[in-house]
N, C-alpha and C positions, 0 to 999 in steps of 0.2 A: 504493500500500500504506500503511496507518495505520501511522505506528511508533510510538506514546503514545496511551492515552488521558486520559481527564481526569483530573485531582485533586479529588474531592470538593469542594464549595463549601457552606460554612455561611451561612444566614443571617444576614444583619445585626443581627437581634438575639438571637442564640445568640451573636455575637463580643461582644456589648457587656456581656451577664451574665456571660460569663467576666472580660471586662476588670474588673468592677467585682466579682468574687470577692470572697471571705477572704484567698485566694493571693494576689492581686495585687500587688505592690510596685513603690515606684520604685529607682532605679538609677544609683549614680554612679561613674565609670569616668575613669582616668585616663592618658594616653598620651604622649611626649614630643614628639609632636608635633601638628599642625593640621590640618584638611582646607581648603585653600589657597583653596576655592572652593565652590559648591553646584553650579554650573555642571560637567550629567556627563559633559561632550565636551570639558572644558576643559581638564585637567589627568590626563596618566596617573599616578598617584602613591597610594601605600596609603592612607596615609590619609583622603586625598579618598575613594576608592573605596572607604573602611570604612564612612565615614558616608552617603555618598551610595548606598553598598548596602539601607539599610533605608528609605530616602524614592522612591528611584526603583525600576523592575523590568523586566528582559528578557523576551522571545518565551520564556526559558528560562532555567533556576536551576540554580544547582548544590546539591546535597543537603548535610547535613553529612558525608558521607564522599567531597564534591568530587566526585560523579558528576551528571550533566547530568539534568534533571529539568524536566517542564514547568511554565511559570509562565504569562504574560498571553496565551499560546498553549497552547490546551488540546490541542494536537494536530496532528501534520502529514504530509505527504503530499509524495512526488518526483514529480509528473506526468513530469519529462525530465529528465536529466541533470544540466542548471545551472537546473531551476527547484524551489526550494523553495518550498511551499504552504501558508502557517500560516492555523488556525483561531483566529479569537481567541475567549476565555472570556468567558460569559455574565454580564454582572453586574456589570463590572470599573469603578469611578470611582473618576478623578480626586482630590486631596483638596479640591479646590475644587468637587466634587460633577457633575463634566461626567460622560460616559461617556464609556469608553475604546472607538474606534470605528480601524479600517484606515485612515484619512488622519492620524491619532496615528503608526501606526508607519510609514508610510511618510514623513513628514516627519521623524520623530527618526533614523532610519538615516539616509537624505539627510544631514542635518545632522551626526554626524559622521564622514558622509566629507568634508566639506569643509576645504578648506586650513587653516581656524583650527582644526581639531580635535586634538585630541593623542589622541584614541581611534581614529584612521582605520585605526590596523594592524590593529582586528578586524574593516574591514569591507574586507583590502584586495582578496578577491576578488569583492567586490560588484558585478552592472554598475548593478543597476537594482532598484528596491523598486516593484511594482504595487498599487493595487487593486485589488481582483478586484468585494467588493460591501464593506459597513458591516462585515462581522467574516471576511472576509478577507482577507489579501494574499500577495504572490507575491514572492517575494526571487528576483534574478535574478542567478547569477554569471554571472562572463566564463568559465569552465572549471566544471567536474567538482570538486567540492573534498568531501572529506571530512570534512573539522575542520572544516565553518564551525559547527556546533553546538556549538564548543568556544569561539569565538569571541561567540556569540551572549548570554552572559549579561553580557558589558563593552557592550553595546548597551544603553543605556537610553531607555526611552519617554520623551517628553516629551508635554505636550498641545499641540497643534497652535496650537489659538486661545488659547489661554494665552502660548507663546512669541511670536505674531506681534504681540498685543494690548500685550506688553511690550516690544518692541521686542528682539526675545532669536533672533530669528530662526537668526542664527549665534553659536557659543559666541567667547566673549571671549578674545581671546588672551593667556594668560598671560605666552608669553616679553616683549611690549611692555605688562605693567604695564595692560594696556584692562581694560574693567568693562562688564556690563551688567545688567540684572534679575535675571539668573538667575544672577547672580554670591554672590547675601547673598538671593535667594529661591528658593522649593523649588515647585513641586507636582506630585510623582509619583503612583504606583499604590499605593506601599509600604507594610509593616506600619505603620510610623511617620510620623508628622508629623515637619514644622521646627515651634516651636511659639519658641525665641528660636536666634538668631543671635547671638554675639559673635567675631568671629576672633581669633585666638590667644588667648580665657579660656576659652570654653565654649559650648558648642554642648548645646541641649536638647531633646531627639525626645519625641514622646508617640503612644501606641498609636494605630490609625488604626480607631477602632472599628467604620468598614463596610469592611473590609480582605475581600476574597473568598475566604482562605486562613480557616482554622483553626488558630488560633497555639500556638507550640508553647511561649511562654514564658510567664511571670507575670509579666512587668518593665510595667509601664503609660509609666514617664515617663524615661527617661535620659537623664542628664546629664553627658556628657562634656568633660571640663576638659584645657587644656595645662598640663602640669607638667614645664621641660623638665630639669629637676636630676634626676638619676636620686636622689642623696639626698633631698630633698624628695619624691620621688612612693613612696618607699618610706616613708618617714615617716609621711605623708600616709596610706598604709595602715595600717602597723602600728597606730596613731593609732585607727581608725578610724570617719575620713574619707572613708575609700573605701572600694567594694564589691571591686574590680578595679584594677589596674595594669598598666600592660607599656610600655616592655621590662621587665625585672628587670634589675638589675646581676649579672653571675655572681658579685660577689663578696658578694652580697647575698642568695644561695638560701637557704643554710645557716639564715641569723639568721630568714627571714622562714619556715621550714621546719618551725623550732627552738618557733615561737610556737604555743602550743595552737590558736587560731581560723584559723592562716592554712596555704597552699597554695601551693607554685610548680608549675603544670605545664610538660613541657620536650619538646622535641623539635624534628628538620629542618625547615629551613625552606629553599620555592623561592627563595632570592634567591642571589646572586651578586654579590659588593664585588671590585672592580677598580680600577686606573688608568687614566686614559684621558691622553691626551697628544695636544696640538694638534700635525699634522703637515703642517698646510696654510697656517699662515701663514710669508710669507716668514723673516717675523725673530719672535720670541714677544714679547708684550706684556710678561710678567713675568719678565724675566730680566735679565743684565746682558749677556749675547750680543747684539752689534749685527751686522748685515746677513745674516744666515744663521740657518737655526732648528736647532737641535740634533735636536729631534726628528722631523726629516724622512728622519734617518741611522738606518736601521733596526740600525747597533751601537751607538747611543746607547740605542736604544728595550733591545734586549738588554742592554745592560748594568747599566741600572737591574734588571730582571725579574733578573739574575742577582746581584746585589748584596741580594737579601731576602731574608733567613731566616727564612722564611714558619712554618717550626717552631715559631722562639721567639714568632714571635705567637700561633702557634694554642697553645703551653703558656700564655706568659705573660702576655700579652693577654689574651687568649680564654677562657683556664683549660682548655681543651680540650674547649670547645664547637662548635667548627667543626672544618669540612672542608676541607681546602686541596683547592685543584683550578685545573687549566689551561686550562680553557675557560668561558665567560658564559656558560653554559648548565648549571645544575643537571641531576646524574645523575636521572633516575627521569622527566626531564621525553617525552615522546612523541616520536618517534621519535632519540633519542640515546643514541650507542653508548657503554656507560658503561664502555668502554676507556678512552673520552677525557680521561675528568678525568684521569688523571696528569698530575704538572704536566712540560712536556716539557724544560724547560731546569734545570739543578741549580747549587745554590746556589754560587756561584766568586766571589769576592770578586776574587782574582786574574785571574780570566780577563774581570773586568767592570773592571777596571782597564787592560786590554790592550785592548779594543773600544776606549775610550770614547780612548785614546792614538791608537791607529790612525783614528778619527774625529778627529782634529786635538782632542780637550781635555783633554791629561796632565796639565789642571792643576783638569779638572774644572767646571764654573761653579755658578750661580746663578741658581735658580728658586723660585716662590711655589709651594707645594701648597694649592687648595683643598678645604677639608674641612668637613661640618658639628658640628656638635658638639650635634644634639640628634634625631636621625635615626634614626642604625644603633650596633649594641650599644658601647657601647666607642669610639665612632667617631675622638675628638678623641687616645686613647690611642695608638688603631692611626695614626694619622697620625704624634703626634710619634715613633711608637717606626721606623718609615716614615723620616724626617728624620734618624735617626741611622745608620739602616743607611745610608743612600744618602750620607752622610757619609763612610762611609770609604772612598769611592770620589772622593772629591771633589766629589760634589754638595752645594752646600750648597743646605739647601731651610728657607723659609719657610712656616710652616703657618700658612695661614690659616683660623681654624677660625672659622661663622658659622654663626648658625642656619638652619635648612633651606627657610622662605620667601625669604630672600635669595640662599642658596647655589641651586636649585635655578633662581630667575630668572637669575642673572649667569653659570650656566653653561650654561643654555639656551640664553641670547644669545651662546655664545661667545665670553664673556669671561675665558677660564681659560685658564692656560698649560697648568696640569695638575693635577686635581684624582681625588679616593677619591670612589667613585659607588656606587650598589648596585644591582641591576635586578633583579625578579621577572615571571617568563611568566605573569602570572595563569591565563590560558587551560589552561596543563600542557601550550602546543607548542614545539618548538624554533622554529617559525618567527616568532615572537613575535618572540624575542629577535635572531634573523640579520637581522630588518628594520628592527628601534627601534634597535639596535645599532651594526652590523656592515655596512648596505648604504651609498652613498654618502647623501649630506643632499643631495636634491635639492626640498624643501619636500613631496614625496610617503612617501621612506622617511627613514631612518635619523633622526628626530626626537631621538634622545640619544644619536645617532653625534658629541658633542660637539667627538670631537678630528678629528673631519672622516677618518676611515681611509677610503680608497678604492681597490679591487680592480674592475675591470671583470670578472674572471673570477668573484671570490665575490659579485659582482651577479646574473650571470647563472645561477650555483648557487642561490643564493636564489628567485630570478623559476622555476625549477625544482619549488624544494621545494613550490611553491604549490600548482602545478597539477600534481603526482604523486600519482597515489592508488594508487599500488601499494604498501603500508610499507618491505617491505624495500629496495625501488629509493629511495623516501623516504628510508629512513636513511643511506643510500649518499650519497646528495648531500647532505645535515647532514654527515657526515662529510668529505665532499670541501671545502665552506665553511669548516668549522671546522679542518680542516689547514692549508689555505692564511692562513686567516686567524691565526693559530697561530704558523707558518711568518715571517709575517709580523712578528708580536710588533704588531698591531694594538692591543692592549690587550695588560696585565696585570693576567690573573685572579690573584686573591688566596684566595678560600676559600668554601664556601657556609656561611651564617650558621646559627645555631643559633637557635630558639625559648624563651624564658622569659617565662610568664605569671604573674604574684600574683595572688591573691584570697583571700576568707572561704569556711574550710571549706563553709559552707553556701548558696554559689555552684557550681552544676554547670554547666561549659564545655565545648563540645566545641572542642578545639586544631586549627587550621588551619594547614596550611604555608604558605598565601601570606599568615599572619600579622594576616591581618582578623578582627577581633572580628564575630563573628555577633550579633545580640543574640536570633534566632531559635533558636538553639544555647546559649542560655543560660537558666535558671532559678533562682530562689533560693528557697530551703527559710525 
């Protein structure tokens, strides 16, 4: 049965007279943080995957209202159960001018499912990528899966002879600091070119004038800069310097609100900021605890989660932008029962001073919090305000706050006692997050399962969710994971983040909750 047909395709040069309009403008946009790589199996992380969103493209897209739409696959077809059948689109090259041909996508899915991939949880019920002839192929799970077309647009094309020509075969692994071509070079399907490369200055895209799509912006050339001062990138706009910014500071809407030419748009955002806490090393690396780890005592792990007053962050921190909640799984996400966010353990200062007694430390100890400070809203604040609650419990905690390329390698590598982390399900599944998360790290799941949590029982809940296509028996077992894991005090969820975007009134955006700048979603007047 066909479930999609095509998407119009304009000419090559119907794209190139619009590019070169009256409308047309360039575009400089500014964010506080990097895309860490070009490289799109390298690194799961937003802002790689904001700018790596407009150079590379999936078998399939998501629209601006995040519904699943065809892209470099014009169309597809379920011959059996676990075989999916994409038609590829007519026309489609390269920016290096190849064609885009079935041995393109059967080698970039291959690729990352491989062990150096950090994108492998969207392909993790993949068995097999066939070709069939030149424009199509045949995606083969191991089961029946419903969502994989939820998973399908974090799958990006690469070109076959392009990658092997460069020696780009497999993506470079971030957490050991590796490098290869494809690391500071591009060449997708995408609206836009790489046209310059600078890592943490700027990064500059330009329209891709034989693009097979019909663009729905004006922007010809963007140029996005690291700014990672939240005052400076606010300046930088008012200023204007900038077209665009984000984050906003909450404490920064008002004034930039207040200004005739500018805008803040605002709204939920998929993500979820937590604790994560090493509970697999014998002794912790940063602490002053010698031969025992604190956080392997699951009343230690409770007594910190009970020792926060998650309140005064979300007033006073926050400004009362977020949402506190008890689980790493954003309400609204597919199939989670939005009973769950209550957060299930309440704030006892007293009773997290009893735990942490009864775990042999009445006297409390000594640990490093890793945090970044140029990442997530507020981040460096929420940390130290973090260090003083867990203070009056006797934790004394060192905040070590760094910026997000450092922070993100050294806690990758397991090099953190205990650090503030954020995670977003791009895909909009629960199972996203119960496998990058929450399942063991065994080089296959739980890749920012940092503090190493391990359940054989919410393993085997997981390895469930996958292959359940029934929803509500689906939610049933997200539910049963995430109690136990809960239960457990695996992590402490802290809140789901809020959204704040700046721009020039005569910037029309449309706002995304998984917080990616579209630049297809955007035009300027």
């Amino acid at each position: 049965m066909l479930l999609h047909g095509a998407i119009p395709r304009f000419a090559g040069l119907a794209v190139v007279l619009l590019c070169l309009s009256a409308q047309a403008v360039p575009f400089k946009w500014a964010s506080q943080d990097d895309a860490a790589t070009m490289d799109p199996d390298a690194f799961n992380h937003g802002p790689t995957s904001t700018v790596l969103g407009h150079i590379y493209e999936g078998l399939v897209r998501r629209d601006r209202n995040q519904r699943i739409e065809p892209a470099l696959a014009s169309a597809w077809t379920q011959p059996a159960p676990t075989v999916w059948r994409f038609s590829l689109r007519e026309g489609v090259r390269f920016h290096d001018g190849s064609p885009l041909v079935a041995e393109d996508v059967a080698f970039s899915i291959k690729r990352a499912m491989t062990p150096e991939s950090d994108m492998k949880v969207f392909a993790a019920s993949i068995a097999d990528v066939k070709v069939v002839d030149a424009k199509t192929v045949d995606v083969i799970t191991e089961f029946p899966n419903a969502a994989l077309l939820q998973s399908l647009p974090e799958l990006k094309i690469l070109s076959k002879a392009w990658a092997e020509k460069n020696g780009a075969q497999k993506p470079a692994d971030m957490r050991q600091k590796s490098e290869n071509f494809a690391t500071r070079n591009a060449n997708g399907t995408g609206p836009f070119k790489l046209l310059v490369r600078e890592p943490d200055v700027r990064t500059v895209l330009v329209a891709n004038a034989d693009w097979w799509d019909k663009p729905t912006t004006n922007i010809t050339e963007a140029t996005m800069v690291k700014i990672s001062s939240a005052a400076t990138r606010v300046a930088a706009l008012l200023s204007g310097e900038l077209d665009f910014a984000y984050p906003i500071p909450l404490q920064d809407i008002p004034r930039i609100e207040a200004a005739a030419a500018y805008k803040v748009l605002q709204g939920p955002e998929i993500r979820t900021l937590f604790l994560s806490m090493d509970q697999a090393s014998p002794e912790l690396k940063y602490s002053n605890v010698k031969g025992r780890n604190p956080f392997a005592d699951r009343r230690v792990r409770l007594a910190l989660y009970q020792a926060i007053d998650i309140e005064t962050i979300r007033k006073r921190v926050m400004r009362e932008s977020v949402v506190a909640t008890g689980i790493l799984v954003p309400g609204g996400v597919n199939s989670v029962d939005a009973a769950m966010v209550a957060r299930p353990f309440p704030y006892d200062v007293a009773a997290a001073k009893r735990l942490l007694a009864e775990a042999g430390y009445p006297s409390g100890f000594e640990v490093t919090l890793d945090c970044t400070n140029d990442r997530y809203v507020n981040d460096e604040q929420v940390c130290t305000a973090l260090a003083g609650m867990l203070a009056r419990i006797g934790v004394k905690v060192s905040v070590n706050a760094i910026p997000g390329a450092r922070f993100f390698t050294k806690v990758g590598a397991g090099d953190s006692s205990l650090n503030f982390f954020g995670y977003t399900p791009v895909n909009l599944d629960a199972y996203n997050t119960l496998n990058v998360l929450m399942t063991t790290r065994d080089g296959k799941a739980g890749q920012w399962n940092v503090g190493r949590y391990s359940s054989p029982e919410v393993d085997r809940l997981v390895g469930k969710v996958l292959t359940e296509m029934n929803p509500e028996a689906r939610a049933r077992l997200v539910t049963q994971a995430m109690t136990i894991h809960r239960n457990d005090v695996g992590h402490i969820p802290l809140y789901q983040q809020g959204l704040a975007w700046g721009m020039r009134k005569k910037v029309d955006a449309a706002l995304q909750s998984d917080n990616r700048v579209n630049l297809r979603f955007i035009t300027v007047r």
